[in-house]
Each structure stands twice: as C-alpha cells, then as structure tokens.
C-alpha positions as CSV (number, residue, x, y, z in Angstrom):
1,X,0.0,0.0,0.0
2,X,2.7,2.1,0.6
3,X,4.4,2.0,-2.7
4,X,1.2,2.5,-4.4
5,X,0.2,5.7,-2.4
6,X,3.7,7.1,-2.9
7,X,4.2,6.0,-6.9
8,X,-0.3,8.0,-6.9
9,X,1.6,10.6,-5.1
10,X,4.4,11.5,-7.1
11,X,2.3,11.7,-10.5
12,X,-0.9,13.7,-8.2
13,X,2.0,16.4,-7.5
14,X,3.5,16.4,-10.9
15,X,0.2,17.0,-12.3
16,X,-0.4,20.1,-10.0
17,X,3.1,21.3,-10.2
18,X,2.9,21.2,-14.1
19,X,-1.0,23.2,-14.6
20,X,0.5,25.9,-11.4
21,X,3.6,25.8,-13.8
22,X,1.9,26.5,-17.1
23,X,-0.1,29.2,-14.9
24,X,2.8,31.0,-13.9
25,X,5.1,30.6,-16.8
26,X,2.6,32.4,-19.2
27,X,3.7,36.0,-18.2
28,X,7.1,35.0,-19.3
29,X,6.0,33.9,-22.8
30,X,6.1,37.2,-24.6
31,X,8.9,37.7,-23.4
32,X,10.4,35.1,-25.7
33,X,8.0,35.7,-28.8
34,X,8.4,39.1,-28.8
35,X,11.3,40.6,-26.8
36,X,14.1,37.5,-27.4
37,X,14.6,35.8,-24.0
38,X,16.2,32.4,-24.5
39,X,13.9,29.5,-23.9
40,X,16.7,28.1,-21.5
41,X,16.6,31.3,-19.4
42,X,12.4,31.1,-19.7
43,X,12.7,27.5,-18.5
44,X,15.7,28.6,-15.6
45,X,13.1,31.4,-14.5
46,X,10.0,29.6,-14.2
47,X,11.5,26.6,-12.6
48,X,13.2,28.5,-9.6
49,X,9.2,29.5,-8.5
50,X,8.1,25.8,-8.3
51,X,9.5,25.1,-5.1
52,X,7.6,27.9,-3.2
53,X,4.4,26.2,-4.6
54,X,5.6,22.2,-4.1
55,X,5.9,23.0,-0.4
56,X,2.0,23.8,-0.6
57,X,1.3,21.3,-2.9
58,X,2.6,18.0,-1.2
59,X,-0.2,17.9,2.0
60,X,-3.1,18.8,-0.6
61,X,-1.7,15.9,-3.0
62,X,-1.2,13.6,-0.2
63,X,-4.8,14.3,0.9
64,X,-6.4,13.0,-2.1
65,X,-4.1,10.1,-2.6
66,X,-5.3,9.2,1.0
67,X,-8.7,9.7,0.1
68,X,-8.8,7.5,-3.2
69,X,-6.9,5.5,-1.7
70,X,-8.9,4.0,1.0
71,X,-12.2,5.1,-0.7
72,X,-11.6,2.3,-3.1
73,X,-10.5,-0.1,-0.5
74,X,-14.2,0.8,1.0
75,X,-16.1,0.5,-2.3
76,X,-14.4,-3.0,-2.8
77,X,-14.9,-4.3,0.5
78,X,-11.1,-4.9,0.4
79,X,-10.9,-3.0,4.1
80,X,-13.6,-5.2,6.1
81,X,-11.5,-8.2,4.8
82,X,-8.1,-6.9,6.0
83,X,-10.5,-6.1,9.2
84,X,-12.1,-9.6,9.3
85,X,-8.2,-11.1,8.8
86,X,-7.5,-9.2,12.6
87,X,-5.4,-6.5,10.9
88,X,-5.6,-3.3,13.8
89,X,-6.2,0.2,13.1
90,X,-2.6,0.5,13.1
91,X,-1.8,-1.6,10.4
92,X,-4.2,-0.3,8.2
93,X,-2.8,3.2,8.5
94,X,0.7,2.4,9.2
95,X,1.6,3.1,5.4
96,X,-0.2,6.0,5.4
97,X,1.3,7.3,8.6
98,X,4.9,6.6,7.3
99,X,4.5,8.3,3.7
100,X,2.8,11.7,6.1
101,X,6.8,11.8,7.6
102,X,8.8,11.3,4.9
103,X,6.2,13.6,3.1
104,X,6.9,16.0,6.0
105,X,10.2,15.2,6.2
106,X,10.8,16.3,2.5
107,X,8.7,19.2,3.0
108,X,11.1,20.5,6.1
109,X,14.4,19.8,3.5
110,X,11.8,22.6,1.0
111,X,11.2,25.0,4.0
112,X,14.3,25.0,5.4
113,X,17.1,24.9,2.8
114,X,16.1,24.7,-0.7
115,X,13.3,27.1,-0.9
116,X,15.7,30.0,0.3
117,X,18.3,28.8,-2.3
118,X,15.5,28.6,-5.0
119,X,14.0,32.2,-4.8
120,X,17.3,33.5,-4.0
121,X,18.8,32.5,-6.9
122,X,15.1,33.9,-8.7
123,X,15.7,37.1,-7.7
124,X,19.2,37.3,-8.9
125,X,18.0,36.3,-12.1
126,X,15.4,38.8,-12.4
127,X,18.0,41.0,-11.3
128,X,20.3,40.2,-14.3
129,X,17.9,40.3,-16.6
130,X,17.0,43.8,-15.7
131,X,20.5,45.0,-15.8
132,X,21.6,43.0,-18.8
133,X,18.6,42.1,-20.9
134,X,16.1,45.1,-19.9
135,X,15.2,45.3,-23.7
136,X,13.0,42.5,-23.1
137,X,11.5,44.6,-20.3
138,X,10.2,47.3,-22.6
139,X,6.8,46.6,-23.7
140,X,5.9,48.1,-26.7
141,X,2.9,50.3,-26.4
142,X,2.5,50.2,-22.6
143,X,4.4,51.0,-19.3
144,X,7.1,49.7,-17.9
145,X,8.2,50.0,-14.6
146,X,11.9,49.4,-13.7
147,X,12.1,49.8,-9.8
148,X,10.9,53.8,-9.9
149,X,12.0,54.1,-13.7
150,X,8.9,54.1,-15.8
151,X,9.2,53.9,-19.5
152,X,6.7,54.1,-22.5
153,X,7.5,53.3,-26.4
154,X,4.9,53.6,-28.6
155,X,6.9,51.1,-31.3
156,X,10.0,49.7,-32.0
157,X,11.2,50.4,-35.2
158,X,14.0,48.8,-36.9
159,X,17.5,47.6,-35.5
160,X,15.2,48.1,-32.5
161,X,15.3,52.3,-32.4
162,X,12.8,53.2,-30.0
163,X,10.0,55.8,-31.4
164,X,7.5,57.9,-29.2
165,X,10.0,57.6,-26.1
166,X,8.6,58.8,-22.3
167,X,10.6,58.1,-19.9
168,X,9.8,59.1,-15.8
169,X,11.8,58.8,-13.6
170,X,10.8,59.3,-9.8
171,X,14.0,57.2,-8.1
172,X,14.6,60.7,-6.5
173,X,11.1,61.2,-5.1
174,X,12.7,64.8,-4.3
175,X,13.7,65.3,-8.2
176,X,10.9,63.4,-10.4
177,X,11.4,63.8,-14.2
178,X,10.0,63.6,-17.1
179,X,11.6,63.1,-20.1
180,X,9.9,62.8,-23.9
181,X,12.0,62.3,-27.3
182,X,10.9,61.4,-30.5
183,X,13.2,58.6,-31.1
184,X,15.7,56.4,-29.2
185,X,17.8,53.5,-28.6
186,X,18.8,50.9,-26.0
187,X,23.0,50.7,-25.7
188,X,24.8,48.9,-23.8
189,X,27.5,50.0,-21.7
190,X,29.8,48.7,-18.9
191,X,28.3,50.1,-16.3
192,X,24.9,49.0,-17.4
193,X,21.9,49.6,-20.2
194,X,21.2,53.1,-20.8
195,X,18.5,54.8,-22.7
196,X,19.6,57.2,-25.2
197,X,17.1,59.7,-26.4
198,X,17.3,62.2,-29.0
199,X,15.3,65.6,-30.3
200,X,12.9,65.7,-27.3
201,X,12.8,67.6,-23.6
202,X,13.3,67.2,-20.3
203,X,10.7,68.7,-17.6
204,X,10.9,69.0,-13.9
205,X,8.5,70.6,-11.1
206,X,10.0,72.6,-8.5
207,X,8.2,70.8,-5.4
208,X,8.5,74.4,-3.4
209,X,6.7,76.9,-5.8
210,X,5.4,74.1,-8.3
211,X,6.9,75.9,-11.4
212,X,7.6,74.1,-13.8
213,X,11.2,74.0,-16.5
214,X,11.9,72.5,-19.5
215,X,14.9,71.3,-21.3
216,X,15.4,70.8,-24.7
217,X,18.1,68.4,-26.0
218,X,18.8,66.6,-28.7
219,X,20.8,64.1,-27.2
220,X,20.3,62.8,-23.8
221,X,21.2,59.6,-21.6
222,X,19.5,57.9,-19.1
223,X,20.6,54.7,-16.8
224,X,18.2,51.9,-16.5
225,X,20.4,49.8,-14.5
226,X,21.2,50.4,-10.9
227,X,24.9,49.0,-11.8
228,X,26.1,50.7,-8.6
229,X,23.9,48.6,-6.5
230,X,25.6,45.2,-5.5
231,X,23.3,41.8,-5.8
232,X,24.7,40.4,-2.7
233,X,23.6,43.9,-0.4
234,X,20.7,44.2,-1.9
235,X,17.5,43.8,0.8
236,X,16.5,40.2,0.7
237,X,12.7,39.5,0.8
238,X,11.8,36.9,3.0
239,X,11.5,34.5,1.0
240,X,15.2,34.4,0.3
241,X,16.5,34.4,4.3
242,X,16.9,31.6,6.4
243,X,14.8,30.6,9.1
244,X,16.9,31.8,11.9
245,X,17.4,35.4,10.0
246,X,13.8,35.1,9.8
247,X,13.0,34.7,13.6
248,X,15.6,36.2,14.7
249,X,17.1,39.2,12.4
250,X,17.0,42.7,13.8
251,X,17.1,46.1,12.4
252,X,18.8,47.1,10.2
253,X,19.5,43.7,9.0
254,X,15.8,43.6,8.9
255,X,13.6,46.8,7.9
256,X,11.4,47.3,11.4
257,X,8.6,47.7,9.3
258,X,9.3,44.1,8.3
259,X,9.6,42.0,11.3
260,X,6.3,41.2,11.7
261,X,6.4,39.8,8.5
262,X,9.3,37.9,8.7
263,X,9.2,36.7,12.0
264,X,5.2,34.8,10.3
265,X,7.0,33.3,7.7
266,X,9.6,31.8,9.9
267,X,7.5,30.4,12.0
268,X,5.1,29.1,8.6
269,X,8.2,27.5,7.6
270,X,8.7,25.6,10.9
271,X,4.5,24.9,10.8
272,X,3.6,24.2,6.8
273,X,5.3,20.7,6.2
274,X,3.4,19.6,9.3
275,X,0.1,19.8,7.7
276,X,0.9,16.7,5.2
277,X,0.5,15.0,8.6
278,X,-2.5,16.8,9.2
279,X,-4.6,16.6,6.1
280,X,-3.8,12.4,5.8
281,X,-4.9,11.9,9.7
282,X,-8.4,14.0,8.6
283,X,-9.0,11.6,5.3
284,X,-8.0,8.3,8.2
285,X,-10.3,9.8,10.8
286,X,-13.2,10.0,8.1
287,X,-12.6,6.3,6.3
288,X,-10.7,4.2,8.5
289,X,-12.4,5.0,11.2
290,X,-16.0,4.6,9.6
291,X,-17.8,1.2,9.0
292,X,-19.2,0.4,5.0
293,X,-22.4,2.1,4.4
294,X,-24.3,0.9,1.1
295,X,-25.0,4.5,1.1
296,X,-21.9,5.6,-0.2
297,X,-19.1,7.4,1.3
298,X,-20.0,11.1,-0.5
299,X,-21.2,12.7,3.0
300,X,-18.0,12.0,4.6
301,X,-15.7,12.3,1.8
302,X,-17.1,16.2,1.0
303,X,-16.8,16.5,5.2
304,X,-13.4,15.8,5.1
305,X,-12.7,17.8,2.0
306,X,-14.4,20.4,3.7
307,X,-12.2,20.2,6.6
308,X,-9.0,20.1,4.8
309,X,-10.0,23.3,3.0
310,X,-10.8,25.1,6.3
311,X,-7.4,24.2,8.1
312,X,-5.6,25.5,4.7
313,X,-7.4,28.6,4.5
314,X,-7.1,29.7,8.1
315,X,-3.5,28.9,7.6
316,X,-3.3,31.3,5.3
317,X,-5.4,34.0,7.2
318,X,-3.6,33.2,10.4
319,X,-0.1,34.0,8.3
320,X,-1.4,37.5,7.6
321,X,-2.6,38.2,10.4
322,X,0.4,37.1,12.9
323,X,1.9,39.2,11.0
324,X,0.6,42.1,12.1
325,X,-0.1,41.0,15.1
326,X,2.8,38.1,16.7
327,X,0.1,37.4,19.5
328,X,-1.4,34.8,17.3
329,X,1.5,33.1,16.2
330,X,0.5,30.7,18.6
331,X,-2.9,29.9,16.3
332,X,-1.1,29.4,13.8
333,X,0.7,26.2,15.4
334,X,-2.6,25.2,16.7
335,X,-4.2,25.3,13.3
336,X,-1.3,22.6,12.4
337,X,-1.3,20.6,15.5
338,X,-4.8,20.0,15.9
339,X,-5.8,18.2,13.1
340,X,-3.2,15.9,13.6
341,X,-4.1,15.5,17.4
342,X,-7.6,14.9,16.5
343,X,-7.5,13.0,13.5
344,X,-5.6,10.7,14.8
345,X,-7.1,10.0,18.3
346,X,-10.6,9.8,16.0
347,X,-8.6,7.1,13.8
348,X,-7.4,4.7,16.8
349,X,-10.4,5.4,19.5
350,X,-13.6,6.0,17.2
351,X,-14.3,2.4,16.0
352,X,-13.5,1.2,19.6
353,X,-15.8,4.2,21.2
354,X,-18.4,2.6,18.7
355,X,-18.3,-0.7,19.1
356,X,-18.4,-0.8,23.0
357,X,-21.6,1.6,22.7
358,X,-23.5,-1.0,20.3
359,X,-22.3,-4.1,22.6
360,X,-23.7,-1.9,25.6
361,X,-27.1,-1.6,23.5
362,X,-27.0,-5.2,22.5
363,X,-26.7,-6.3,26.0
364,X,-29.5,-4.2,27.2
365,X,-31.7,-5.5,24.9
C-alpha cells in the first residue's frame, strides 16, 4: 500500500506542479515571442518559483491520494477483509502514517534549505535580466516600470530604435522627471543599459513653488540599471532568508517595518510541512475509522474535504494576520497541530468508542 500511495503521489503532485507551472510561466511567454529571452533562461526562471508552490502542494496531494486510496479499499470491500483477517487500526494506516513523515520530512528539506536557495537564486536572475537584458523589459505600447524608472515606447522600429520615447523617472522622489524624445535607442555600456534619447525635452517641477522647467536636447542619456547597487547587499525578501534570520534578524538587518512579516513566515516554515501529517490523519479519521455504508461514502468524503480546506485557508489568514499582530502566532501552530491531534485519536479510539456503545445496547436489549 505504501508504494502504491507514494508512486499515486508523485504523479498527483506532478500533475499540479505542471497546470501551477503553465499558470505562472505564461507571463514569461512574450517575453520570448516578442522581446528575445532564451527558452533556457524562460525555463531557468520559471522553474526556480516551483518550489515555493511544491511546499503547498505536497499535503493537498497527499490528501487526495489518502482519500482515493482508501475510498476504493471501501467500495471494494477490500478493508472489512483486511479487518475480518485481525489487521488493527494501526496496520491499516501504518503506510499512510509513514509516507505523512517522509512527506513532512521532504517538505522540512523545501522550508528550510532549498526554498531560500531557489527564490534567491530567482531574484538574482530577475536581477540580471533587468541590468543585462532590460530590452525584453520594454513593452511596446505600454508601461514599464523598472524599480521607480517608468518607460513608455509607442513602437519599435528597426534595428530596435525606440519611437514615441517617455521616460519618468521618480528614483529621487525629491527630483521626479520627465523626459519625452521622438526617437531612441537601448546601448549597452559597462556600467549597465542606458536609454539614449534624442530631439525631445526634459521637464521637472520645483516641489516648493510648483513651477515648472523644461529642457530641450537633442541628445540625452538615461541609466536603467542600478549597476552601482551590489546583488549580494541588496534587501532580501523573505522568502530568500533563512529561518533563523527570519525569527531572529533585527534592524537594520531587517527593515522594522518588516519583522512582523518575517518573524510569520519563519515560523510558517517551521509549521507548513506539518500539515501533510494533518490533512492524511483527517482523510484516516473520516474512512478508516468509519464502518461500509451501502450508502456511499459522498457525505464523509465532501466532510473531510471540507475540513482540509478550512485548516488550509485559516493557515493562510492566520499567516497575515500574525503578521501584524505576533500574539497569534500561537494559532497558527494550533491550526497545524490539531488536526493531527484529532485526527488521529478519531482514527485509533472511534471504531472502539463505537463498538463498545453497540455491545452496551445489545446487551441491554
């Protein structure tokens, strides 16, 4: 059984993984029809976000696999022969039990280490394309934003001049400006892309008396790169840290208006792999624990559904909210804890609770 669970597992996951990877991978596409990004840095890009969604993923596959797992052992009487052959509640879901850890397990190595690594290495990417391949960057006809540099072409003319340039630029929130030329180009320089515009004018509004000058040029560079910023100072997200920078990083390692923050997704690292414990000890407690019912088993199995859905999305709202407020950090441990707690002690205790309450009746009658 617990081969079979794990080979339903690993195809469940890769199914989910692959529709979550189309999903996300389709804002990249016109990059490479229209703007010339390799496939093999498409592929590079899109791949370093899967982890972040496998760690979600893995309790929600192992769910189901539980589910139709021991459904069909129901619907083909296969579990009140193993029951009738004096196999325990424990034997029926030690296999299950076993794949939730190494499930777990696997999910903790995600968390902990290679998630980090992952969207690290993401955001350096993104950060190299930007610096180095920011032509793909500029969207014809619409505007761009490049970290406080926005930039508008209305089309892109041959050897890739740039006609109907605006450029505003509002790094400086002190000194925003606007800059409009009737035709450009993107060079390339050591110390980063630049802009080059030519016949057009430069504007800029005195924020004291609101006046307003203009420049005229006719040729005129801007920098789309920060090229003096270093990758390995930039601020991390928190995605990228550890989780001991996460719980326990301070200012100014950590932006104060960002502990809150951090210190919740620390402690979601530390809580998240738990639930593919949780969500396989909700689908035991609703089919191990039940007895056949000609019926059917759609009451239970929508129950326990609805359950699992529940625990995932007040996991979610409990993230948020801890972190805003770290009082109810606790919750979200409790959110993770209980189902197992429960499930489980419904798994081992129910069908005895059960069956000493019908002997009781029988022997009253």
């Amino acid at each position: 059984m617990l081969k079979q669970q794990l080979i339903l597992m690993v195809f469940v996951t890769l199914g989910l993984l692959c529709v979550i990877w189309l999903s996300q991978s389709l804002r990249f596409v016109e990059m490479i029809v229209n703007r010339g990004l390799s496939v093999s840095v498409f592929l590079q890009l899109t791949s370093l976000l899967l982890p972040s969604f496998l760690a979600i993923i893995l309790p929600i596959s192992l769910f189901f696999v539980v589910v139709f797992t021991y459904n069909k052992l129901i619907q083909d009487r296969e579990l009140i022969v193993m029951r009738s052959a004096g196999l325990s509640q424990w034997a029926l879901v030690k296999p299950t039990l076993m794949l939730a850890v190494m499930t777990a397990g696997f999910g903790y190595f995600l968390t902990l280490f290679y998630l980090p690594y992952s969207y690290q290495q993401f955001k350096e990417l993104q950060f190299s394309i930007r610096n180095d391949f920011s032509s793909v960057l500029l969207q014809e006809g619409s505007f761009t934003d490049l970290d406080g540099l926005t930039v508008y072409v209305r089309e892109v003319g041959r050897d890739n001049e740039l006609l109907g340039i605006l450029v505003h630029d509002s790094r400086d929130p002190d000194k925003q400006t606007t800059m409009m030329a009737k035709h450009g180009a993107l060079v390339r320089t050591d110390e980063g892309p630049r802009i080059v515009l030519l016949d057009g004018n430069r504007q800029e509004v005195n924020p004291d008396d609101g006046t307003m000058s203009i420049l005229y040029f006719d040729r005129y560079a801007v920098d789309i790169a920060h090229s003096t910023e270093d990758p390995a100072l930039r601020y991390r997200e928190a995605r990228e840290r550890n989780v001991f920078n996460l719980l326990t990083g301070v200012p100014p390692n950590i932006s104060l208006n960002d502990i809150g923050a951090f210190r919740a997704e620390g402690h979601d690292r530390l809580i998240s792999p738990l639930y593919a414990i949780g969500f396989a000890s909700i689908a035991l407690a609703v089919l191990v624990s039940s007895s056949f019912s000609r019926r059917g088993q759609s009451g239970r199995l929508l129950g326990a559904i609805g359950v699992m859905v529940l625990c995932q999305a007040v996991a979610i709202a409990m993230k948020n909210l801890a972190a805003k407020n770290p009082a109810l950090i606790p919750l979200m441990y409790a959110n993770a804890l209980l189902p197992i707690i429960l499930g489980l002690y419904w798994t081992f205790r129910g069908p005895q609770i059960r069956a000493s309450r019908a002997a009781s009746e029988e022997a009253k009658a």
